[in-house]
C-alpha positions in Angstrom: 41.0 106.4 88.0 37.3 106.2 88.7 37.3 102.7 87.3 40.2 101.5 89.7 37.9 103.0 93.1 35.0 101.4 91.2 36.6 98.1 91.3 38.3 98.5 94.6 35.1 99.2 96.3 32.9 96.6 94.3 36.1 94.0 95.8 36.3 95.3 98.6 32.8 94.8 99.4 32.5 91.5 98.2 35.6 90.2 100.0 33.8 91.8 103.1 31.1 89.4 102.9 32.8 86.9 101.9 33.5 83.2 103.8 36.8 84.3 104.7 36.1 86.8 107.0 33.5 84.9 109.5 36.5 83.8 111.5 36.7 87.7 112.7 33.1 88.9 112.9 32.9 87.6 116.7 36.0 89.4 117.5 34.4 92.6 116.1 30.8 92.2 117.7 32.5 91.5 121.1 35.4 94.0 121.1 33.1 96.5 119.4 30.9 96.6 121.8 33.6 96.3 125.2 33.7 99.6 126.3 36.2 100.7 129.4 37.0 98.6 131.8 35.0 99.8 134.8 31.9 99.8 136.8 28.7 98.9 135.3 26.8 101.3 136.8 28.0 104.7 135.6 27.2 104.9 131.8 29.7 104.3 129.9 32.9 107.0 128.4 31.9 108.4 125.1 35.2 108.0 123.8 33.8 104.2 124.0 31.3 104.8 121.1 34.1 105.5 119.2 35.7 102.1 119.4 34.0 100.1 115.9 35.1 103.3 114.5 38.7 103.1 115.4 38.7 99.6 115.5 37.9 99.5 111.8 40.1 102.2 110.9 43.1 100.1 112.3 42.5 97.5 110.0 41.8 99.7 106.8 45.4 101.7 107.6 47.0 98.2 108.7 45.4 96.3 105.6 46.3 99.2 102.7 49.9 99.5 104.3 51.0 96.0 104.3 49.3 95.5 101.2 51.4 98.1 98.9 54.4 97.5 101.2 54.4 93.9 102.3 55.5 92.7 99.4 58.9 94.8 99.3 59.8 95.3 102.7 60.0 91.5 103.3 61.5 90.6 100.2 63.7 93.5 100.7 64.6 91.7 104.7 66.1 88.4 105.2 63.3 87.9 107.4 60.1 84.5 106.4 57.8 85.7 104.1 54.8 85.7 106.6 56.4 87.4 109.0 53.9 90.5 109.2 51.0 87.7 109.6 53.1 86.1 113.0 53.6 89.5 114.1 49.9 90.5 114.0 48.8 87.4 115.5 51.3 87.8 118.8 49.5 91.7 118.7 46.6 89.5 118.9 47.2 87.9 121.7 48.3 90.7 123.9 45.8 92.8 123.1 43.3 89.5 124.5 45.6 89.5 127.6 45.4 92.9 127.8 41.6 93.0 127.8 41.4 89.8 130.3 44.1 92.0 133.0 44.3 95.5 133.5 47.4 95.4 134.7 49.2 93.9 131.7 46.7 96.7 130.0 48.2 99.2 132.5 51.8 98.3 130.9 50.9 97.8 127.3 49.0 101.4 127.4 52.4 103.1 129.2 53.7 104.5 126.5 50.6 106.0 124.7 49.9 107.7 128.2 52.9 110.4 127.5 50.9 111.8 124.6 50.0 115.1 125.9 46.4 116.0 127.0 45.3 112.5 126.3 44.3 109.6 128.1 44.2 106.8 125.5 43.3 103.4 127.1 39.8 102.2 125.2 40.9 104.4 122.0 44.1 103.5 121.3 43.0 99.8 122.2 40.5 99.7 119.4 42.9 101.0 117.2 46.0 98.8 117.9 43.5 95.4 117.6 42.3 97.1 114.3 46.0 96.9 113.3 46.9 93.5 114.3 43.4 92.2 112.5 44.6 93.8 109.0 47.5 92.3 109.2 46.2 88.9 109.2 43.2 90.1 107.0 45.3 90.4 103.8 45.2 86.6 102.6 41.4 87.5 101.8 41.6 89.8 99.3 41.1 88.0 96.2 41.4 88.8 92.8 42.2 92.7 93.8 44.9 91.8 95.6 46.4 90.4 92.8 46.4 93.1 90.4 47.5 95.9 93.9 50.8 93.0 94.7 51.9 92.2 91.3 52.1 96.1 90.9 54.1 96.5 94.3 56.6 93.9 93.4 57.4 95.2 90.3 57.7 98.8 91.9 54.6 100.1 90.1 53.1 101.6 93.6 51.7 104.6 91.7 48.5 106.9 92.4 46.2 104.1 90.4 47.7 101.8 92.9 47.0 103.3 96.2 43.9 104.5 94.9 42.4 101.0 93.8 44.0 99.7 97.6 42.3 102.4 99.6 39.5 101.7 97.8 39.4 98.2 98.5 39.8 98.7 102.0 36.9 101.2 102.4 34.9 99.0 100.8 35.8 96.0 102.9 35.5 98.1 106.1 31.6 98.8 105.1 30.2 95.3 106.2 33.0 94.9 108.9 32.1 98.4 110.4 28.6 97.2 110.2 29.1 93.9 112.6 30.8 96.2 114.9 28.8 98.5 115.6 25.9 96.2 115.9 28.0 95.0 118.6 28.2 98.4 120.3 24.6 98.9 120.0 23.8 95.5 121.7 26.4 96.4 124.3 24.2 99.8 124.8 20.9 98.1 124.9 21.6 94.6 127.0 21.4 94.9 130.6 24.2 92.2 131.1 26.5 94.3 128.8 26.2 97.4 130.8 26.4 96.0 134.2 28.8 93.2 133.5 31.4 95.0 131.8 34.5 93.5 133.6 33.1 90.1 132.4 32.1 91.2 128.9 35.8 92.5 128.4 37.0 89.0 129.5 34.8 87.4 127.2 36.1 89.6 124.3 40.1 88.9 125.1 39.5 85.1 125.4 37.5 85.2 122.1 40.3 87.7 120.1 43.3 85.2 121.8 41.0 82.6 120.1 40.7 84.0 117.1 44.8 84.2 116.9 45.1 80.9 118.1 43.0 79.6 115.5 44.5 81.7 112.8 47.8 79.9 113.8 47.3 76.2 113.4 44.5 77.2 110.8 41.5 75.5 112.8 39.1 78.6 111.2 39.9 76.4 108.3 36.7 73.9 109.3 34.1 77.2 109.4 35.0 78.1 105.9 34.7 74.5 104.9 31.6 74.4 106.1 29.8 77.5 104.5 29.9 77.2 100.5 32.0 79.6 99.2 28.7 81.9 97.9 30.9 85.1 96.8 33.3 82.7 94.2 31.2 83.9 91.1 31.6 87.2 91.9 35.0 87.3 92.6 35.6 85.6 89.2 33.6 88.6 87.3 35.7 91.1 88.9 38.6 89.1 88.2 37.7 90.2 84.4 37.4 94.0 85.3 40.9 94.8 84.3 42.5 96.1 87.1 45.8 94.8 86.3 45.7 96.3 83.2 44.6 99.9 84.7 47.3 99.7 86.8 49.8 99.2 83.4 52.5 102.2 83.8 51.5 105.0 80.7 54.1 104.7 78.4 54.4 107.6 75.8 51.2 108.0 73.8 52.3 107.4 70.3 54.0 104.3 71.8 50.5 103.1 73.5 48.5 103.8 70.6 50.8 101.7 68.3 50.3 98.7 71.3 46.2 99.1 71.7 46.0 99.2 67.1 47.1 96.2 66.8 49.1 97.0 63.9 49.9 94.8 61.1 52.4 97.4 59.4 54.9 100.0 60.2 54.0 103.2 62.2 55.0 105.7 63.4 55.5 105.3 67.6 57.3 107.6 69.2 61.3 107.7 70.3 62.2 104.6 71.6 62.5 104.3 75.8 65.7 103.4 76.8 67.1 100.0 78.5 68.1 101.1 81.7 68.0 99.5 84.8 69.2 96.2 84.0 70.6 94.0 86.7 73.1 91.9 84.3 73.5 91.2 80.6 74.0 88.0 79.1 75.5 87.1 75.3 77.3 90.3 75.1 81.5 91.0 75.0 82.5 90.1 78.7 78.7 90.7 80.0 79.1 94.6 79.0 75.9 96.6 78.5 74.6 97.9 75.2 75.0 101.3 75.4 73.0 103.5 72.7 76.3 104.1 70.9 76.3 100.4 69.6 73.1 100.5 68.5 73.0 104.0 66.7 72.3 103.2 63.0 71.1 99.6 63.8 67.3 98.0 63.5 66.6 96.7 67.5 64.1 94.2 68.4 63.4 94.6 71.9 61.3 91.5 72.9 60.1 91.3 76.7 59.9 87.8 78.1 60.4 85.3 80.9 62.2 82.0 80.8 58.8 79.9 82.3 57.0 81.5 80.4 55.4 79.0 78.1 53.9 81.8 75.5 57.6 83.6 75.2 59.2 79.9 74.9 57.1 79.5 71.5 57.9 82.7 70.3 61.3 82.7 71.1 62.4 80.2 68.6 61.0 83.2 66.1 63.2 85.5 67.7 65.7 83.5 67.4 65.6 82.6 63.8 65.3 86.0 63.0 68.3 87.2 64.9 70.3 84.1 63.0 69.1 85.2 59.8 69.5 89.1 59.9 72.1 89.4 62.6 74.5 89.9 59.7 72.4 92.5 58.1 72.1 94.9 61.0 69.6 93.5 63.2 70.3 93.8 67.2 67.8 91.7 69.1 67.7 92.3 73.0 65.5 90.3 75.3 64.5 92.0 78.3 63.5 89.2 80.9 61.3 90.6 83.2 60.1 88.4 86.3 57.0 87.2 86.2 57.9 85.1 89.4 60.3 85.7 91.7 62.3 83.0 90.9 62.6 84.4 86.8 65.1 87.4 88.6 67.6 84.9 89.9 70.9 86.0 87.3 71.7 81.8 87.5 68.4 80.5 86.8 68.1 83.5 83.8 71.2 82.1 82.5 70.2 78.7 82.8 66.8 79.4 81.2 68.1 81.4 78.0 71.2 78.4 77.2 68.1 75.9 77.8 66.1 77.7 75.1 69.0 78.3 72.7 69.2 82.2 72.8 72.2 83.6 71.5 71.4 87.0 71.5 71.8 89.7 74.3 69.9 89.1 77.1 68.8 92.1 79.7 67.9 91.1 83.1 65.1 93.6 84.3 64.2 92.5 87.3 63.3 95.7 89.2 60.8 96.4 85.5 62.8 99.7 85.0 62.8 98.9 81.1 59.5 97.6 81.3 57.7 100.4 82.8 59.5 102.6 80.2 57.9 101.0 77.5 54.7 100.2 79.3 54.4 97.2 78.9 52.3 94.9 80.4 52.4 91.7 78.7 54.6 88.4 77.9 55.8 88.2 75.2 55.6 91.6 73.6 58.0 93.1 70.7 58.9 96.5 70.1 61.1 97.0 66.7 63.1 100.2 66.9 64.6 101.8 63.6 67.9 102.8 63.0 67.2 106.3 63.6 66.0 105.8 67.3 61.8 105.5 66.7 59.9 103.0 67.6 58.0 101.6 64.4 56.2 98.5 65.3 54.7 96.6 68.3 53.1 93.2 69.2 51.9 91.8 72.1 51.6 88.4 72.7 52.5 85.1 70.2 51.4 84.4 67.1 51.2 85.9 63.4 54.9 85.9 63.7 55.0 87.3 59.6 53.3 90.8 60.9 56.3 91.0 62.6 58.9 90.0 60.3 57.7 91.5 57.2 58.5 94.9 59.1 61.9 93.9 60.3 62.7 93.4 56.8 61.3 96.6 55.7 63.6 98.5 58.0 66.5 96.5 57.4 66.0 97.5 53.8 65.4 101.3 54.6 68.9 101.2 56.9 70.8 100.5 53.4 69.8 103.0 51.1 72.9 101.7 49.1 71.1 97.6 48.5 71.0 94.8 50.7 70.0 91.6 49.5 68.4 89.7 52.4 68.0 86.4 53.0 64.3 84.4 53.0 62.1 84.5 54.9 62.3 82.6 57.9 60.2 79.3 58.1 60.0 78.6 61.8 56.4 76.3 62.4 53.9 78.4 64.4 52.9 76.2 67.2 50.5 78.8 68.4 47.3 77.5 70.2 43.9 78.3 68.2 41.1 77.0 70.0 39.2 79.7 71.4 38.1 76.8 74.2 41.0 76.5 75.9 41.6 76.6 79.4 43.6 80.1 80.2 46.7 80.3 82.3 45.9 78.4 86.0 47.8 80.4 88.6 48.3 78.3 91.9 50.3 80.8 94.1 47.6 82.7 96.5 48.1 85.8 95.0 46.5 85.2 92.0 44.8 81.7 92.0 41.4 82.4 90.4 40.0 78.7 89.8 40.5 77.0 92.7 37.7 74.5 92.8 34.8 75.4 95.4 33.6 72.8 97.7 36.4 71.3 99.1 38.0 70.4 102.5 40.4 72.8 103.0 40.6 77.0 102.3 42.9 78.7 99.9 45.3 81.1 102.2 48.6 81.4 102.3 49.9 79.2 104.9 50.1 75.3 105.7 47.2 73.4 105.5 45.3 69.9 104.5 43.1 69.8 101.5 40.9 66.6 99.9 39.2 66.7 96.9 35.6 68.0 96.1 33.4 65.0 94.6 34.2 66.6 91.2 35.9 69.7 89.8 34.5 72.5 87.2 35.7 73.0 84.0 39.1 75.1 84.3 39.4 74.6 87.5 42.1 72.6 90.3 41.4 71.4 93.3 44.0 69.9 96.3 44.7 66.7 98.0 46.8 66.3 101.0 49.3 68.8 102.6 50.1 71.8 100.9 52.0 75.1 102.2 50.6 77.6 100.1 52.6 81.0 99.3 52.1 84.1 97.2 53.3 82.6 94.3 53.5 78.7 94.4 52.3 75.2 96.2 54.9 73.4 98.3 54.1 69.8 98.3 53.7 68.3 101.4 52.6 64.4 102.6 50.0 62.8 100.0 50.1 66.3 98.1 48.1 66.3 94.4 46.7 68.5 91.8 43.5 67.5 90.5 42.7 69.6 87.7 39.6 70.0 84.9 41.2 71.2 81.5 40.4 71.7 77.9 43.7 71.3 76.1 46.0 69.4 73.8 48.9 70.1 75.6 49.9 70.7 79.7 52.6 72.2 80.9 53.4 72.6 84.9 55.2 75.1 86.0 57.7 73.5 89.1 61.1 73.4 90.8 62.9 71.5 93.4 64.1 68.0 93.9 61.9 65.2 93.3 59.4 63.3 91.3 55.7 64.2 89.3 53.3 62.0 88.5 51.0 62.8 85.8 48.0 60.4 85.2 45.0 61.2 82.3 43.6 59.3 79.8 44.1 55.9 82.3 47.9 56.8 81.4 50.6 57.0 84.2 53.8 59.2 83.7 56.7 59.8 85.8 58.9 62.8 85.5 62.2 63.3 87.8 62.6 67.9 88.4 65.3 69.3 89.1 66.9 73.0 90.1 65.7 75.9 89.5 61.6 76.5 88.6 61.0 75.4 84.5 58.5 74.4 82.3 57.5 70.4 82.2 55.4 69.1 79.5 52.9 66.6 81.2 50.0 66.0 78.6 51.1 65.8 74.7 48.3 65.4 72.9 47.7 66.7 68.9 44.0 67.8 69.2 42.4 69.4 72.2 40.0 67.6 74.4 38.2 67.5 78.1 40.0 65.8 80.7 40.7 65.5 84.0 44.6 65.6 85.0 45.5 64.3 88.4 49.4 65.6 89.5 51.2 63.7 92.7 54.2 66.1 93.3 57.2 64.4 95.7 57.1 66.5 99.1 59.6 69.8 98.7 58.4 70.5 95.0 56.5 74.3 94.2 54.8 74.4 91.8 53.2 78.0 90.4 51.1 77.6 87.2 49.4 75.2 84.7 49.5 76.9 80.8 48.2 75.4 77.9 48.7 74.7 74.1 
């Protein structure tokens, strides 16, 4: 728990002095230091000092509650995905009005006014703005942010969670609080502030209605082009901290310590979780569910995937062969597809993606992580071999050394016939496994947890629409944009003259996209077209049988999303 505030506040401080904030800082000297709405000459109300204060603590509240509940509210509502940020901007605005015209302040303050004993006008002003400004403040949050939504959207809002959230907003409030309160202090030691205040308060609305109007059609994007991105190194150390795996649900002890060994024989883990919460099944009698009855006496392979994920695609022919092979013998394989994108919890695209990838065995869709969060898990793939008396014996995370895995199957296959069973061989499935400890990692492109977007270029990374051109060149492992992209949590939408430019070590590339339309891959001087269609899936665009540098550039037709590069 200490380590989560640690890294929350380290974030949060970073992210609070980061480029991405400067389109707010004159909002909070100006409105920090705007004080009630009256004559200069009588000093002004104390409840005035308090403003930065409450102004601050709007956005902290606004920031942590959106952040933990954004995420499944508005995929809960049939309502756009950036609806909170439209609705904090349109606060924006009225609050500007508000400041500009006391008499649309007189209305807007109305209700606040029948709190008992309390006259709230300057307070309850601050506050409110501090609101509407968190609500557009979330895209900044970086790396932290990705570790706090991925937990929310797979319902893992815990005490670890809220903690490493508050902390992140604390910490980000630190430097904020700081600007605005050197704007209260100006506006306490200038002459003009004091005896101009009518005209300082206009100043302040026209520069907050500003600030929203820019935020809209994304014109802050030209400041943040403009300064270099001087916080990018930092973010990408914290990146490493391991907040997403702090935040991992505890899953019983035995059953963790048999995960974090590493084993390479059987041990003894702990009763088995059960698989509960599943959405649908798929490969079973008439879709039924495997209750514990059918599996009582049998060996179970519980094997946690995703169908775009290109790590469970090349251990899934394993799992596959091994069902083939000891299916007849007593083994019960179940993958439990949890979504790693949105998309992977669509019961279509899940069925679609397990025929595409030959599975035959039973397939459980967990896409509210019920299942996972029993095991707690927090990888894909990962295996978990149950015996036929109920106990976990066995569990891997992640591909390769596929025989570790088998040689234990077959052990409790053996053990579940006391009597004799002659098995069949080994299985001899090629392990396609990547080796080189060089290669580029996983490239996320979604805002949520894009970590290697390319510094230097015209254009910001935020969710929203928004023009990019490539930098002169781009870093090792990272991407950079071209053209009109809408970006979202999770994916790129390809708009006009929309490309992917990206830096790779690699033998093979695989792009992670859906939709209707056409890629174009070009590296090594060679030009390839690919037609996608349907539902998000893996496409192969560089085939290569050793691993080398190179640049790939990526046209995608407008329309297409794409969410992640992976490697092999």
């Amino acid at each position: 728990m200490i380590t989560l505030v640690l890294i929350g506040l380290v974030g949060g401080l970073i992210t609070g002095i980061s480029p991405c904030v400067l389109p707010m800082l004159p909002v909070l000297f100006f409105t920090g230091g705007a004080v009630g709405a009256e004559p200069a000459a009588r000093p002004a109300p104390r409840r005035a000092s308090r403003r930065p204060y409450l102004i601050v603590a709007g956005l902290v509240l606004s920031f942590s509650v959106f952040t933990l509940l954004g995420t499944l509210v508005v995929s809960a509502l049939p309502v756009p995905k950036d609806i909170i940020r439209w609705a904090g901007l349109v606060v924006l605005v009225l609050l500007g009005i508000a400041m500009m015209f006391p008499r649309v302040e007189d209305l807007l303050e109305r209700p606040f006014n029948r709190i008992p004993q309390r006259r709230v006008a300057d307070e309850h002003g601050g506050f409110v703005l501090g609101l509407a400004l968190g609500t557009v403040y979330v895209p900044c949050a970086g790396p932290v942010l990705a570790a706090i939504t991925v937990a929310g959207a797979s319902g893992r809002i815990g005490v670890g969670t809220v903690a490493l959230t508050v902390a992140f907003a604390v910490g980000t409030a630190v430097p904020l609080l700081a600007f605005a309160l050197a704007g209260r202090r100006v506006a306490e030691r200038v002459r003009a502030f004091r005896t101009r205040q009518r005209g300082v308060r206009i100043t302040a609305g026209v520069v907050v209605i500003a600030l929203a109007v820019a935020l809209t059609f994304n014109v802050t994007d030209a400041l943040q082009r403009a300064v270099p991105d001087y916080t990018s190194n930092l973010n990408a150390a914290l990146d490493k901290s391991g907040a997403s795996h702090a935040l991992a649900p505890a899953s019983p002890k035995a059953l963790a310590n048999c995960v974090q060994s590493q084993m390479t024989a059987l041990g003894d883990c702990g009763r088995a979780p059960a698989i509960s919460g599943i959405q649908q099944w798929y490969n079973t009698p008439a879709g039924a569910a495997l209750t514990p009855a059918s599996l009582s006496g049998k060996v179970v392979l519980v094997d946690f995937w995703a169908y775009s994920c290109i790590n469970c695609q090349r251990a899934i022919k394993h799992v596959q062969a091994w069902y083939s092979d000891y299916a007849a013998d007593g083994l019960v394989v179940i993958g439990v597809q949890t979504p790693e994108y949105t998309f992977e919890a669509d019961p279509g695209d899940v069925a679609a993606g397990a025929k595409r990838l030959g599975i035959t065995y039973p397939v459980a869709l967990d896409s509210k992580y019920t299942t996972w969060n029993s095991f707690g898990n927090d990888s894909w793939p990962a295996d978990y071999l149950i015996d036929s008396t109920g106990e976990v014996r066995f569990a891997s995370v992640g591909e390769g050394a596929y025989s570790n895995t088998e040689s234990p199957i077959r052990q409790l296959l053996t053990a579940a016939h006391p009597g004799g069973l002659t098995l069949p061989p080994a299985t001899d499935v090629p392990d396609t496994t990547p080796t080189d400890a060089a290669q580029t990692p996983e490239t996320y492109l979604g805002a949520e947890r894009a970590n290697s977007f390319a510094p230097g270029q015209a254009g910001t990374f935020h969710t929203g629409t928004q023009s990019f051109a490539y930098p002169a060149s781009v870093p090792d492992d990272e991407f950079a944009l071209t053209g009109s992209w809408t970006v979202d949590s999770q994916s790129l939408t390809a708009g006009q003259g929309a490309g992917i430019q990206l830096n790779f070590m690699a033998g093979k590339v695989y792009l992670d996209v859906g939709g209707t339309g056409t890629i174009t891959a070009t590296v090594d001087g060679k030009t390839t077209s690919y037609p996608v269609s349907g539902a998000p899936n893996i496409y192969t665009l560089v085939d290569r049988s050793a691993p080398e540098r190179s640049t790939l550039t990526v046209t995608l037709s407008p329309g297409l999303s794409a969410y992640s590069f992976t490697f092999g």
